[in-house]
C-alpha positions in Angstrom: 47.7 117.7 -49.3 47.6 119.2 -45.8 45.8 115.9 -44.7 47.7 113.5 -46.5 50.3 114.8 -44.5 48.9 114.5 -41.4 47.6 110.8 -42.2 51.4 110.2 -43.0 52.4 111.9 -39.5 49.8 109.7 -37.9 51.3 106.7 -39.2 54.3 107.0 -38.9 54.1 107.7 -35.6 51.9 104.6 -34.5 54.6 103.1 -36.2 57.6 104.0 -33.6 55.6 103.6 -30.9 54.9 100.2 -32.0 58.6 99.5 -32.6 59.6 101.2 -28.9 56.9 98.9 -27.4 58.5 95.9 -29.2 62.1 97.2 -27.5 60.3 97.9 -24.3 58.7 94.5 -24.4 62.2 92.5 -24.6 63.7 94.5 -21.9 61.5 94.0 -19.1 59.4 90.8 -17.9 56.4 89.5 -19.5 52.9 91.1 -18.1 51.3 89.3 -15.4 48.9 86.6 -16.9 45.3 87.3 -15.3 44.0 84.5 -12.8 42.1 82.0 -14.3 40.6 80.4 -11.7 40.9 76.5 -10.9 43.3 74.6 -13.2 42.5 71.8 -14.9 45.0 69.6 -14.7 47.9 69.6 -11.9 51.0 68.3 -13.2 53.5 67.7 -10.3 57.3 66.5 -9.6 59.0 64.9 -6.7 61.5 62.7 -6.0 60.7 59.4 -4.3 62.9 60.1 -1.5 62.4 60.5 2.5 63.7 64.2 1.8 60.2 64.1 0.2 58.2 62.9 2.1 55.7 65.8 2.4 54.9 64.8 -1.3 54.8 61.6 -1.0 52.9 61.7 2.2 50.4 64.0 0.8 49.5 62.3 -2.8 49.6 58.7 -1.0 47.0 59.6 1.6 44.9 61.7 -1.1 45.7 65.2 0.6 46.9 66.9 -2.6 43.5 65.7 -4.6 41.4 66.1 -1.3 41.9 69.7 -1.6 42.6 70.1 -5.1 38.9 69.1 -5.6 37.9 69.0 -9.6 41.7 70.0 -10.5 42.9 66.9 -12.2 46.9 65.6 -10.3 49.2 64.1 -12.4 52.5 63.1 -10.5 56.1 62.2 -11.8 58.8 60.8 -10.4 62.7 62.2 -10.7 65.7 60.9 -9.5 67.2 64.6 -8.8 66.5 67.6 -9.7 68.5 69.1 -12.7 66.0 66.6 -14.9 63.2 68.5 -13.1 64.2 71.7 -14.1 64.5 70.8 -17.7 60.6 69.7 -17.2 59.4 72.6 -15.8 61.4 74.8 -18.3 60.5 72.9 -20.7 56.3 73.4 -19.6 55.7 69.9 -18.7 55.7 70.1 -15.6 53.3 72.9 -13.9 55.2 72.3 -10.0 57.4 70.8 -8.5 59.1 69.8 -5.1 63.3 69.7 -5.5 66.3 70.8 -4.2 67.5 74.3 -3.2 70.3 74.4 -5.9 68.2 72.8 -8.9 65.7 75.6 -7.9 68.3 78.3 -8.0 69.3 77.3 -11.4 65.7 76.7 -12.8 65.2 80.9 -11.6 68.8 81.9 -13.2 68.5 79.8 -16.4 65.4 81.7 -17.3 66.6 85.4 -16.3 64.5 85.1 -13.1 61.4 84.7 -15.3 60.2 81.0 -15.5 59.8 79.9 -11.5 59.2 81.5 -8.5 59.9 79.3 -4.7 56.1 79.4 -2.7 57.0 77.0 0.2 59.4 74.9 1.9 59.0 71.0 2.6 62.1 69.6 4.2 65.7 70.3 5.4 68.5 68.3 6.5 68.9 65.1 5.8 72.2 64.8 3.4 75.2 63.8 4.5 78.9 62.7 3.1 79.0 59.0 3.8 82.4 56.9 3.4 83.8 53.6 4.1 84.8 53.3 8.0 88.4 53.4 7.1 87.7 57.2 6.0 88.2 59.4 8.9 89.5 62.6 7.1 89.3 64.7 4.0 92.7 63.9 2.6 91.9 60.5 2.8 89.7 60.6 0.2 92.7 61.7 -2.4 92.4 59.2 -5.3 89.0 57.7 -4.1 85.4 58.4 -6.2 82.4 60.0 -4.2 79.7 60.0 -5.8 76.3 62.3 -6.1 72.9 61.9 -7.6 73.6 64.4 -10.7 75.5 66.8 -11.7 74.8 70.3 -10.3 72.0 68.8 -7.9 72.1 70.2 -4.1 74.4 67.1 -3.1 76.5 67.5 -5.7 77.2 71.3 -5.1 77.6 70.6 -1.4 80.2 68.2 -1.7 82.4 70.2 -4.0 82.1 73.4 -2.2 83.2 71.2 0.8 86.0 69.6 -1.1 87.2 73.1 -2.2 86.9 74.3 1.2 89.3 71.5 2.5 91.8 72.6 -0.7 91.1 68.7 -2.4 91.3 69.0 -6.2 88.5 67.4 -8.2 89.6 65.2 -11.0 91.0 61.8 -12.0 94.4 60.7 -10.1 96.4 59.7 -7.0 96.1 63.6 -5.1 92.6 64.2 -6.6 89.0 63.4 -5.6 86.8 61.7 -8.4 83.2 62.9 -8.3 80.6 60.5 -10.0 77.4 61.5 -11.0 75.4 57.9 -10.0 71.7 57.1 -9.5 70.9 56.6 -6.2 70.3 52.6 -6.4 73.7 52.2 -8.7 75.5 54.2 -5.2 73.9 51.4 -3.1 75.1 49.0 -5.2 79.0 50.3 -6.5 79.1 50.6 -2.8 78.7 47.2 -1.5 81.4 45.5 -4.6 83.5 48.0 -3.5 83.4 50.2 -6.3 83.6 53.6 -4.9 83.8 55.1 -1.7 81.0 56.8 -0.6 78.5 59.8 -1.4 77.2 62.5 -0.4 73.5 61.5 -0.4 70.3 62.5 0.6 67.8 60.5 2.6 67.0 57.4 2.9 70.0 56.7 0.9 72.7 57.8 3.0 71.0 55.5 5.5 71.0 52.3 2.9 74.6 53.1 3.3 75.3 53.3 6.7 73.4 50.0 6.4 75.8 48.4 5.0 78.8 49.4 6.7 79.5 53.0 5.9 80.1 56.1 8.2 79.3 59.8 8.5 82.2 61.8 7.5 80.3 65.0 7.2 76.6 65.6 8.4 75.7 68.6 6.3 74.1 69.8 9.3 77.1 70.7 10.4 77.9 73.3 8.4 74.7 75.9 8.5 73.8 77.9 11.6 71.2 76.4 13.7 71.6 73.1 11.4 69.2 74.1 9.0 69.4 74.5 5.5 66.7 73.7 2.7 66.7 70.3 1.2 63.6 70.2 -0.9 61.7 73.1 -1.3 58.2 73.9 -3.7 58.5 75.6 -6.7 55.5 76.5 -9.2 55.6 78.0 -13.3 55.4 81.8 -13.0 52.6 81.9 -15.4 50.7 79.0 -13.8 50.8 80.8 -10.6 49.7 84.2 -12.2 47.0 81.9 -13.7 45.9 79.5 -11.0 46.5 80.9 -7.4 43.6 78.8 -6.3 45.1 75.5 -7.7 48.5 76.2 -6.0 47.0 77.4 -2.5 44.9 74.0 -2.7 48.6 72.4 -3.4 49.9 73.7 -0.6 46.9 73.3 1.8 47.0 69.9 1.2 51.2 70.1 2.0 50.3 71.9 5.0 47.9 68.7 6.2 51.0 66.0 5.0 53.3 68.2 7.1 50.7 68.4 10.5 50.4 64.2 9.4 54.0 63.6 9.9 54.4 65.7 13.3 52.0 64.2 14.6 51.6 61.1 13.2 55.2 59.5 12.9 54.6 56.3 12.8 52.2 56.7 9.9 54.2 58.9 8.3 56.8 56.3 8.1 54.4 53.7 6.5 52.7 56.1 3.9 56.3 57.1 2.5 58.0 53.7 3.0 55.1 52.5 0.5 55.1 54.6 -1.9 58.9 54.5 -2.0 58.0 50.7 -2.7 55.7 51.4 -5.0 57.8 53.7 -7.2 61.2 52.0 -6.6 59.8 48.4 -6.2 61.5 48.0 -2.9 60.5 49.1 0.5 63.2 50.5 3.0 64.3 48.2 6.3 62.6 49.9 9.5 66.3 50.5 11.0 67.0 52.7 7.6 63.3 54.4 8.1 64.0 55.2 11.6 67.4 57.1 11.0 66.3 58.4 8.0 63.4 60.2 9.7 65.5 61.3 12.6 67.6 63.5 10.5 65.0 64.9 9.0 62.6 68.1 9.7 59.7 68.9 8.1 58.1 72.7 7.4 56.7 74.5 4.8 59.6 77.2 5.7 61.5 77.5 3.1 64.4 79.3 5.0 64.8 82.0 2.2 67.7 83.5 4.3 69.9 80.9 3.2 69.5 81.4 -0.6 72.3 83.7 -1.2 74.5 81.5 0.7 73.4 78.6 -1.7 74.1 80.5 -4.7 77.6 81.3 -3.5 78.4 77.8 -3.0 76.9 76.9 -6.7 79.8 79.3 -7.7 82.3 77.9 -5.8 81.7 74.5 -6.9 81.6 75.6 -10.5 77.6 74.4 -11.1 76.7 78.2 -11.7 79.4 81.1 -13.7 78.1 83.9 -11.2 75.8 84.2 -8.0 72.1 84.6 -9.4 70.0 87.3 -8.8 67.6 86.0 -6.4 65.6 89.6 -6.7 61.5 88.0 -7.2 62.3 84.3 -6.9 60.5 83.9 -3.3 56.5 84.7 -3.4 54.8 83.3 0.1 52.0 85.3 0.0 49.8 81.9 -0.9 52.1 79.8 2.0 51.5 82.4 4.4 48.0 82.7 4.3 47.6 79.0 4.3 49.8 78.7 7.4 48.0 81.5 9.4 44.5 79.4 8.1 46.4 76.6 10.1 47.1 78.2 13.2 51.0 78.9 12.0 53.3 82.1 12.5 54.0 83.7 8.9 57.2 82.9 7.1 59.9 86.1 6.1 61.3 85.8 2.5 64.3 87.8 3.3 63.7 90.4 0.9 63.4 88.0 -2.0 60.5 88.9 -2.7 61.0 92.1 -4.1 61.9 92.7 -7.6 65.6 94.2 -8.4 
């Protein structure tokens, strides 16, 4: 009886410590996934933008799958980057290169679990452009402006700025309209007239001031130092955990497309300018190229002290309820080690790095 009692004991305590490891278990992350080595496959997003053109420069002129070596690259192609997100949440995409606020909301939309930021590619190069007649905010009462997608890093910088100027978003004669447009359908509702301008990242604010518009705001203008991150690099939690090898090979071969554009300009401008052709079936005129580079920088630096900022201004426009907990989302150990491989100073994650 004594044992039976015991073996009852027994159980029923390997039972509650089962049930408080379940409870522990959905209360605090997932464990880290042990490194597999290599990864098969590389599936990878960008945009086929200029504000890209690290990614572009570096799958066009083979540096990704030069250094990548057995590890399979698959590319895709987004117009912005809330449709990225959904990919990589969604595990079909493994990285991706995308704008700050998309990359914000990927981190917050999956409790700080899903992505983590390893490297910066590009900043500047967005900026509010209107018709010439446009020479101040209020002018744009009862006009529509309009931005790649919804909740994209355009699209919260241009309400934050209309909020900072006091102009009411909406639909009538004292309110701005903002339209969430494909970059091409911009061009075009542009040109008939059809709305007034965008904010817009390169080269299309450029196709724009082609064709007659004007900087109203350079976004530029509004961080310290004029820098702020425009596309940044962003890889699956677990694929990291699982493939460190596969995303320092990534980001060797981002490092190389970076060096290629400093000091190779010209080329640079050739290697994206085609593959922009090749994915959008048009190539850019040189006078767009050339001011689309010039407002452009390019680093892996991904400027992680400007991230609290961005989520405040995802708040203020109303693409995010609260400012998220950035507390884990920056890891550059990989970046920093490639960049002191390449003769460059390490990069400071402003204390995101560290887990809240």
């Amino acid at each position: 009886m004594r044992s039976r009692t015991r073996s009852l004991l027994a159980v029923a305590l390997i039972a509650a410590a089962a049930l408080a490891g379940c409870s522990r278990a959905a209360e605090t992350p997932a464990p880290q996934q042990a490194a597999a080595g290599p990864a098969a496959e590389l599936r990878l997003g960008y945009f086929p933008n200029i504000t890209h053109a690290p990614a572009l420069i570096g799958d066009a002129k083979g540096f990704f799958a030069q250094e990548l070596g057995s590890t399979k690259l698959t590319s895709q192609q987004f117009n912005a980057g809330p449709e990225e997100v959904a990919a990589l949440l969604g595990g079909s995409l493994d990285a991706g290169f995308i704008g700050s606020s998309p990359a914000i909301n990927a981190f917050a939309k999956s409790n700080g679990q899903a992505v983590r930021l390893v490297a910066g590619s590009t900043s500047g190069g967005a900026q509010l452009v209107t018709k010439p007649d446009i020479t101040s905010p209020e002018q744009l009462k009862g006009k529509i402006v309009a931005t790649p997608q919804a909740g994209n890093t355009q699209d919260v910088a241009l309400k934050k700025w209309l909020k900072d100027n006091k102009l009411e978003i909406g639909e009538g004669p004292d309110k701005v309209t903002v339209q969430n447009l494909d970059n091409p359908r911009t061009l075009d509702l542009y040109k008939s007239g059809g709305i007034a301008g965008g904010w817009l990242p390169e080269p299309w604010s450029s196709r724009l001031v082609d064709a007659g518009a004007k900087v109203l705001v350079d976004e530029k203008s509004l961080w310290p130092n004029g820098q702020f991150p425009t596309t940044v690099l962003i890889v699956r939690t677990e694929y990291l955990q699982q493939h460190p090898d596969t995303i320092e090979a990534l980001l060797r071969g981002e490092q190389k497309a970076i060096d290629f554009a400093t000091k190779d300009p010209a080329g640079a401008k050739t290697a994206t300018n085609d593959a922009i052709k090749k994915f959008t079936g048009s190539s850019l005129a040189p006078t767009v190229l050339d001011r689309a580079f010039t407002e452009l920088s390019f680093s892996s630096d991904p400027l992680a002290a400007t991230f609290p900022q961005l989520s405040k201004d995802s708040v203020t426009a109303g693409a995010q309820p609260k400012e998220a907990n950035l507390s884990g989302f920056v890891d550059l150990t990989i970046l920093n080690k490639v960049r002191q491989a390449a003769g460059q100073p390490a990069v400071d994650a402003a204390g995101l790095d560290k887990q809240g």
